[in-house]
N, C-alpha and C positions, 0 to 999 in steps of 0.2 A: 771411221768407227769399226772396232772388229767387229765379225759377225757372232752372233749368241742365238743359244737356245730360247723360247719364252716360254715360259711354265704358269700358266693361270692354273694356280694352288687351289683345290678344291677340300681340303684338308690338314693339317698344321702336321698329322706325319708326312705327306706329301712336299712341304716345305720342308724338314729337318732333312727330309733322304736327298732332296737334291739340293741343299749348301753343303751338307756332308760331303755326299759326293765329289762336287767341284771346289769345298775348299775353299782357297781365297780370289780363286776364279768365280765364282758365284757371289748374286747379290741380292737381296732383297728389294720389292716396287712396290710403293704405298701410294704417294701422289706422282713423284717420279719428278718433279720439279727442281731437286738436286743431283740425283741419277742420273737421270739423262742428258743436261748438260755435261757431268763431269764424263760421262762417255765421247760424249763428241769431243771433248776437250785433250781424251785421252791420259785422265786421270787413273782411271781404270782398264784392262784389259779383260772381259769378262768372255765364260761360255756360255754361262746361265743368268738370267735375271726372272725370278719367281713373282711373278704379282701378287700379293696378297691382298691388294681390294677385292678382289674376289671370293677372300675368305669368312665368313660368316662370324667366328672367333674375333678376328681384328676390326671390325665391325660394328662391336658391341658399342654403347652408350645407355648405361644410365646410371640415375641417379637416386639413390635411397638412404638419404643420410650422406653415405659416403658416394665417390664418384667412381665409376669403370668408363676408360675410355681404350677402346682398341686402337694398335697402331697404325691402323688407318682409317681411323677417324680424321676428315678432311677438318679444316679447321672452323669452317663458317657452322657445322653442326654445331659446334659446341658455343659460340657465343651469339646463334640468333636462339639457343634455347632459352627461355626467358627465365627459367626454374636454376640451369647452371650458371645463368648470369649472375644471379641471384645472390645462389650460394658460397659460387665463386670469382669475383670481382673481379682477384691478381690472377685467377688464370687467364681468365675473359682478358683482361690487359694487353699478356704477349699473343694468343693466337688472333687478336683483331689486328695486329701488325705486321703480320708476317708477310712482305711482298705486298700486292695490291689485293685485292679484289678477283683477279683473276687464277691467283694462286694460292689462294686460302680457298676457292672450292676443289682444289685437289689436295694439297701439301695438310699435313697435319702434325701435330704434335708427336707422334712417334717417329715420325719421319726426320723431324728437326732434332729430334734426340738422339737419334742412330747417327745423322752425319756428322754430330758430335763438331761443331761449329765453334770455336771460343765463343765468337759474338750470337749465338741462338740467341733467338725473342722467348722461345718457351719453357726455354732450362734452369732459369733462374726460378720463375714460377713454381715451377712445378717442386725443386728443392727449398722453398719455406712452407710449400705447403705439407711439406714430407710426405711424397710420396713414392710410393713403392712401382720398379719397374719389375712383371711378369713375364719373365725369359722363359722358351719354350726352346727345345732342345729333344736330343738322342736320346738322352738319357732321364728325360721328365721335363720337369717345369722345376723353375725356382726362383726365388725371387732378390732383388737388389733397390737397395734406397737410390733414388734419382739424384744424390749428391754421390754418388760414387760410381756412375753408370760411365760417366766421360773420363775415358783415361788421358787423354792426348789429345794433339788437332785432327780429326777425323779418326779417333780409335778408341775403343768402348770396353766395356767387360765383355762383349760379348766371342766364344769360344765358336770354335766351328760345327757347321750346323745348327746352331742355337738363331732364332729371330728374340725381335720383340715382340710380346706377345698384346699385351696390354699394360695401361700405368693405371695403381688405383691411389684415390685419393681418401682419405681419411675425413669424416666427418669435422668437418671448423667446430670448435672448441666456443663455448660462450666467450665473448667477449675477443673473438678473432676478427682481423682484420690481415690482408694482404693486399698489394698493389707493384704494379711494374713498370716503372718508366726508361725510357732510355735516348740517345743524344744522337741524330744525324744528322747532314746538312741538308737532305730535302725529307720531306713529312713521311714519304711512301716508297717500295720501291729501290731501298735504301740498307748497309750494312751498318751496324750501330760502332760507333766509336766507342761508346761504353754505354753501359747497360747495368739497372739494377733493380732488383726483387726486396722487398722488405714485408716481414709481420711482425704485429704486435697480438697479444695474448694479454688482456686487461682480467685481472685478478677482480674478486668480491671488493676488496680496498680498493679501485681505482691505480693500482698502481702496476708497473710491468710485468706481469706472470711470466711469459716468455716468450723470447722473439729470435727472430733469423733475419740475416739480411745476404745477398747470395748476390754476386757480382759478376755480368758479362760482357766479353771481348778486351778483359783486363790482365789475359792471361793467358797460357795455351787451354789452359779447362776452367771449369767454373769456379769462383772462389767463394769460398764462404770468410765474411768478416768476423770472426768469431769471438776475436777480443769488443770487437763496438757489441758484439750481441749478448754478450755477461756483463759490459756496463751497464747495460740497461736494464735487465734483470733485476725486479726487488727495487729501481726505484718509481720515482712519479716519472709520468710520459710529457715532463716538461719541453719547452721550444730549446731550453741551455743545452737540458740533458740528450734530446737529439742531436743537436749542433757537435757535441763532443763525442756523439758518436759517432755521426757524419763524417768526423777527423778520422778516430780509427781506422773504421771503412777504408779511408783514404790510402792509411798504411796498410792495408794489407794488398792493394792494387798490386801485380807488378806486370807494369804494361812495356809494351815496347814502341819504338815511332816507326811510323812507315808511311804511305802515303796518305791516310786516311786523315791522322793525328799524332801529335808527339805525347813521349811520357809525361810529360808537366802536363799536358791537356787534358789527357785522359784521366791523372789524378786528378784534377780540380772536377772534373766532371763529375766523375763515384764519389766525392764532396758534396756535391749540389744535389745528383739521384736521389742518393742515400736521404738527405734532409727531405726532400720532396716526398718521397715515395713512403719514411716511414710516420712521416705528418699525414698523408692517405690513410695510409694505412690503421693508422691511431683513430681517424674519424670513421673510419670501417667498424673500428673496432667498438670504437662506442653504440653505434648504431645496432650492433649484434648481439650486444648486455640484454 
């Protein structure tokens, strides 16, 4: 492993000046449970690694209506909170999977966002619930939708200098529902073959106000199935009318094989998710009316 600086950040200018500084030599440490492996691995060549659990900003949790969660917010805060379990079911979904038990009390949600994983547990979540990522930077703060945050396999919007700061979530809507399932071959501990996010949005008529369905490890970034999510749009949240959206889902995969799973797998897989998670998701949904 090269040798690096370590910077326990006691301030978010504090972090901007030194990824500024070192560029793409420099990195960010939140639970450090992707970091620090890909350092030993020599994925990375770094001088600096900034901790920001130290930071009091990334830190934040709560909940008032809407959700603030800082980017190192480890993951066990957020679904042994009984109030955000509550409110948020599909998010509670991915960060109780992420790795075992020993790694959900460091690793957290911003952390899985920044390494920008095809297969993340939490970035499908977090894009039907629409929420917004709070970049912190040289030049201020600003903010980006969690569907447009992953540019690539391990590469983000984010500019140099800039972290994450925090993800905020938006108040669920009457009649919201979300849920997140995904396919591996053992329960824990485990990379997902495929992965998928689904909400529904039940209208005063019982019928589909509006929904997202957000697919992972089907692609080099996350995919949103956009045609299954305007089919369903405007009608009844029938078992057909899932099924055929299930399909679309399907088309919009584009997976590749490798060791884990082949493309024909992976699509039937975001088939079956998609059907599961937005049948969850529908009974979320009514329970929320």
């Amino acid at each position: 492993m090269h040798p690096f600086n370590y910077v326990a950040a006691k301030s978010v200018d504090e972090v901007t000046k030194v990824l500024a500084k070192h560029g793409d030599r420099a990195r960010c440490l939140a639970g450090g449970t992707d970091l620090l492996v890909q350092l030993r691995a020599g994925v990375y060549e770094l001088d600096a690694v900034v901790d920001i659990k130290t930071l009091p900003a990334a830190n934040v949790l709560t909940l008032n209506g809407s959700l603030r969660m800082g980017s190192a917010v480890p993951c066990h805060r957020i679904y042994e909170d009984k109030a955000i379990a509550k409110a948020f079911p599909g998010i509670v979904d991915g960060a109780s999977i992420v790795g075992g038990i020993q790694i959900q009390s460091r690793a957290g949600m911003g952390g899985n966002l920044c390494n920008s994983s095809p297969s993340a547990d939490t970035v499908p979540g977090l894009i039907v619930h629409n929420a917004e990522c709070v970049i912190a930077g040289p030049k201020g703060k600003r903010s980006v939708a969690a569907a447009d945050f992953v540019t690539g396999v391990r590469r983000n919007v984010l500019k140099n200098g800039e972290f994450l700061l925090e993800v905020k979530l938006p108040k669920p809507d009457k009649g919201f529902g979300a849920a997140y399932e995904r396919f591996t071959p053992r329960n824990e501990m485990d990379i997902a073959i495929a992965g998928v996010a689904s909400s529904i949005t039940l209208g005063a008529n019982g019928k589909v106000k509006d929904a997202k369905i957000a697919l992972a490890a089907v692609a080099p970034t996350p995919v949103q199935a956009k045609k299954a999510e305007e089919f369903l749009i405007g009608k009844e949240p029938t078992a057909a009318n899932i099924a055929k959206a299930s399909e679309l889902a399907r088309e919009a995969a584009k997976p590749i094989s490798d060791m884990r799973g082949t493309v024909e797998q992976r699509k039937h897989l975001v088939g079956v998710l998609t059907r599961r998670t937005l049948t969850k998701a529908l009974e979320r949904a009514k329970e929320a009316k």
